[in-house]
C-alpha positions in Angstrom: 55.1 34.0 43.0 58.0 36.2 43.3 56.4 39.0 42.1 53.6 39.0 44.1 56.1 38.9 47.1 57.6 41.5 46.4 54.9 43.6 45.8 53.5 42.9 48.9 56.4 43.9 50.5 56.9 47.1 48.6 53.1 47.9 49.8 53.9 47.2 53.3 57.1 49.5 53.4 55.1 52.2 51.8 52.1 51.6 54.4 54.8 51.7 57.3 56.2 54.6 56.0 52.7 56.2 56.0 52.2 55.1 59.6 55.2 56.4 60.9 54.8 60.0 59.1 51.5 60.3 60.6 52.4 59.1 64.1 55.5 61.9 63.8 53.1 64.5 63.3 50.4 63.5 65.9 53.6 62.9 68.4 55.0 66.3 66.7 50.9 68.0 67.4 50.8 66.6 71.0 54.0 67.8 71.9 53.1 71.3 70.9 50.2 71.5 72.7 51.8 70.3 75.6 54.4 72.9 75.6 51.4 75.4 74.5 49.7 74.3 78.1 52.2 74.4 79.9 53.5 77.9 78.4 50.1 79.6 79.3 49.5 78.4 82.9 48.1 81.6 84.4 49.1 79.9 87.9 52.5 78.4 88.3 49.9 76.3 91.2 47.4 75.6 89.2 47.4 71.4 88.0 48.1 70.2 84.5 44.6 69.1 84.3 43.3 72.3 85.2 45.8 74.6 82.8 44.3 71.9 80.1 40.7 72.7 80.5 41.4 76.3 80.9 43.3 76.0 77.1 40.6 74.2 75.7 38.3 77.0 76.8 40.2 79.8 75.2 41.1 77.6 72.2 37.4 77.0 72.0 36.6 80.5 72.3 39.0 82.4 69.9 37.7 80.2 67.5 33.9 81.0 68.1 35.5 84.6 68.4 36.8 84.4 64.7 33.8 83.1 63.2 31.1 85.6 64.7 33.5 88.3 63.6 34.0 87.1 60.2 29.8 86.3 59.7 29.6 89.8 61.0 32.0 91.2 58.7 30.6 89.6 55.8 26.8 90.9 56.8 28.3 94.6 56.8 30.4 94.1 53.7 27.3 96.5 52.4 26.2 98.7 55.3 23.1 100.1 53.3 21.5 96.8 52.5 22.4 95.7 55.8 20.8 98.3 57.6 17.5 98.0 54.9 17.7 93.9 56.0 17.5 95.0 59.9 14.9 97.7 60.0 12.3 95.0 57.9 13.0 92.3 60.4 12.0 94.8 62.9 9.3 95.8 61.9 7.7 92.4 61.0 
């Protein structure tokens, strides 16, 4: 019975342990992003709400950014067949 104790309180250390490295680094994540915000404002004015919205935007946008230019620099990684590819669509 001891054992089983035991055990069960090694697995719950370990589990709290878990849960308190994760919540660092969400509390560690949100904090970031909060001083991130708050570092671009474009408008010392402008509301917390708004400078939030206006991050998620550009946040949102650099990433889209990133992607199409990686997809397009993958499609051009050979020009010739590229240019072959583009020219057949067109004329279908």
């Amino acid at each position: 019975m001891n054992i089983k104790l035991t055990t069960a309180v090694h697995k719950m250390g370990v589990i709290t342990k878990i849960l308190a490295g994760v919540s660092t680094i969400g509390l560690s994540g949100l904090g970031y992003v909060t001083f991130d915000i708050n570092r671009n404002r474009v408008n010392p004015e402008q509301s917390f709400l708004d400078a939030t919205k206006h991050y998620i935007v550009l946040r949102t946008m650099a990433l889209i950014g990133g992607h199409m230019r990686n997809k397009l620099e993958q499609a051009t990684i050979d020009v010739k067949n590229a240019q072959a590819e583009f020219l057949l669509e067109q004329i279908r």
